[in-house]
Every structure is written in structure tokens, then in C-alpha cells.
GUMAR-458593 format. One record per residue (C-alpha): residue number from 1; residue in one letter; x, y, z. Coordinates in steps of 0.001 Angstrom, whole numbers, plus 500000, padded with zeros to 6 digits. Each point is the difference from the previous one (the first is absolute). Example, Ala and Ser with C-alpha at 12.3 -4.5 7.8 and 13.67 -1.06 7.14 Angstrom:
GUMAR-458593
   resi   resn       px       py       pz
      1      A   512300   495500   507800
      2      S   501370   503440   499340
//
This chain:
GUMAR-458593
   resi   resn       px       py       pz
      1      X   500000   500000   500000
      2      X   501139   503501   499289
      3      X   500301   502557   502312
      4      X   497073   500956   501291
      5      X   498529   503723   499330
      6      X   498066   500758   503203
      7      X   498931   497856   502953
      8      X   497246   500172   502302
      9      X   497591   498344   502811
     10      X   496889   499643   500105
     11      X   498356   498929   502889
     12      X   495788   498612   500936
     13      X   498485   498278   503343
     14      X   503287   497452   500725
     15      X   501230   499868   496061
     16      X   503249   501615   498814
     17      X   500758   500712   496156
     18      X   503264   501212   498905
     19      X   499709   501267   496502
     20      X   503530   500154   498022
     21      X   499520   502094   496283
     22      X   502331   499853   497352
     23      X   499530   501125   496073
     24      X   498091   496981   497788
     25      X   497043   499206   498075
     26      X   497554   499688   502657
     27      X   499771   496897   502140
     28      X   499359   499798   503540
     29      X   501642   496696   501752
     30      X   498772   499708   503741
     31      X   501568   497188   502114
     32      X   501865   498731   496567
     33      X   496439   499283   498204
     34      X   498404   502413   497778
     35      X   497347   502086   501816
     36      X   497060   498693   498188
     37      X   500860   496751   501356
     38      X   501274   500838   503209
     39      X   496398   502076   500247
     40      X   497475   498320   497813
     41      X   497011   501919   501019
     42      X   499014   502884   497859
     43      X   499133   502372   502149
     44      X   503515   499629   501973
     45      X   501780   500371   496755
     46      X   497922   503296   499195
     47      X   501245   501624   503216
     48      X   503378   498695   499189
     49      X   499759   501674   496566
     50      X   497824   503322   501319
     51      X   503555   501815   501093
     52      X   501498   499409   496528
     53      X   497077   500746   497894
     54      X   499425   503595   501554
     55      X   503626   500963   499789
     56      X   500202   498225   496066
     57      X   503249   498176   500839
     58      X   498707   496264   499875
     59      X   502470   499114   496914
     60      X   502605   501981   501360
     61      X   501478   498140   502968
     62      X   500581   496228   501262
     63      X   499027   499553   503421
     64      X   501162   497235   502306
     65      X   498328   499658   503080
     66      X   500351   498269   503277
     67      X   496931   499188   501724
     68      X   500240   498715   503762
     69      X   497576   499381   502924
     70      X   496047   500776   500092
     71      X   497388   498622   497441
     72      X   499603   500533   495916
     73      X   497848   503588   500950
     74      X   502591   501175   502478
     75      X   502729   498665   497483
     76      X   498196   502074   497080
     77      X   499752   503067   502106
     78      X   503859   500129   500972
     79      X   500626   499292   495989
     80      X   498147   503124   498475
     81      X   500850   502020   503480
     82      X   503581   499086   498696
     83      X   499910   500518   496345
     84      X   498588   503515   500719
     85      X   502463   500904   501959
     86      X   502866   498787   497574
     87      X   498578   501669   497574
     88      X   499965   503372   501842
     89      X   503279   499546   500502
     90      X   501090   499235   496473
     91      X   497594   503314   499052
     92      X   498870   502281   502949
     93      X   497643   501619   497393
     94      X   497813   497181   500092
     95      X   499165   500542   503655
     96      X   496901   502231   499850
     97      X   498462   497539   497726
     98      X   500705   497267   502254
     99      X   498988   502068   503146
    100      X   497276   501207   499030
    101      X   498675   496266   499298
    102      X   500849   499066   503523
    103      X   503132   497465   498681
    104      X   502582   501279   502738
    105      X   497954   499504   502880
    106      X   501307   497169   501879
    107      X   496828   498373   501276
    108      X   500712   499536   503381
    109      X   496976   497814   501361
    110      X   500889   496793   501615
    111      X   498609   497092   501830
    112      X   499188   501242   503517
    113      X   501181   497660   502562
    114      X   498432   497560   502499
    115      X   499360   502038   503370
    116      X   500402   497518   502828
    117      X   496730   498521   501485
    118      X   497755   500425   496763
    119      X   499917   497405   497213
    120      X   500998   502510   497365
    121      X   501257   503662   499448
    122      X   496808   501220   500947
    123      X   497783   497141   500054
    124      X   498273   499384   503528
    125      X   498786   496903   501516
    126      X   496551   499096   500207
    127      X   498435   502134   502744
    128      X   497101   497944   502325
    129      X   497868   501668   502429
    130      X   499315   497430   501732
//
């Protein structure tokens, strides 16, 4: 692999995405498959693509991505967080389009844990009057 371009994370609930760019034709390799593989829902691949298609620079770059911990949607959600903000890095005047489409936001919601004495994060336990 050539030298990488620009580098970034991306990060969603527990999953971490690093995102290395570098000049080619287009592809986009997570975990050593090809994305639409990797992801092989639709709508997953859309929000993969959505960064790309609003800055116009889907045939510009070859992405390789590392995807680690969480689930496919957490995994997805680290992948465009990171591709956006590669690309603002490789072009900071693509960062009001981005911005204004809410694709640098790092969504920060989580799993809420298990308080102590309760069955679930907020769940309660059957209450009886009697």
C-alpha cells in the first residue's frame, strides 16, 4: 500500500473505525473485504456512501478501513464519521457541506449501564402491594 494521504477515526456506541485515504479509483476495503461485502445491507452502504456523494469525491480516493468492537450499525457509524473527517482533512472546504448535514457530529449515545439492585438500566422489578 502507498502512503497514505490522510488518516482519521471515527468512532459510534463501542465501535472504532480508522479510515486511511490515499489517491485511486474509488474502492473502499474495510477489514480487508470490500465494503459492500463487509456491509451488505443497503441502507448501511448509503450512509457509507452519503459523505462522499455530497462532497463529489467518491472516484477520487481508496479508502481502507479498520473496523473494531460494537455491532454492523455502530461499525457503519464510526466508518462515515471517519471518512468525513478524512476528507475534511484532505479538503477543509468541504466542511460546511459536511456540517451542515450533521456528518462530524460524533454521536455520542451509548448503552446506559446496569444500576445495582434493578434488573436493567432503568428497568424496575415488579412492584406488589400486597
Amino acid at each position: 500500500m502507498s502512503k497514505p494521504i490522510s488518516n482519521s477515526t471515527g468512532r459510534r456506541k463501542t465501535a472504532i473505525a480508522r479510515v486511511f485515504v490515499k489517491e485511486g479509483s474509488g474502492s473502499i476495503t474495510v477489514n480487508g473485504r470490500d465494503f459492500e461485502e463487509y456491509f451488505p445491507i443497503v441502507a448501511h452502504q448509503n450512509q457509507i456512501l452519503f459523505p462522499l456523494a455530497l462532497t463529489n469525491s467518491r472516484l477520487g480516493y481508496d479508502f481502507l478501513v479498520n473496523a473494531t468492537g460494537g455491532g454492523v450499525t455502530g461499525q457503519v457509524g464510526a466508518v462515515r464519521l471517519g471518512i468525513a473527517r478524512a476528507l475534511i482533512r484532505i479538503n477543509p472546504e468541504h466542511r460546511a457541506a459536511l456540517k451542515a448535514n450533521g456528518l462530524l457530529t460524533r454521536d455520542s449515545r451509548a448503552k446506559e449501564r446496569k444500576k445495582p439492585g434493578r434488573p436493567g438500566a432503568r428497568k424496575r422489578f415488579q412492584f406488589s402491594k400486597r
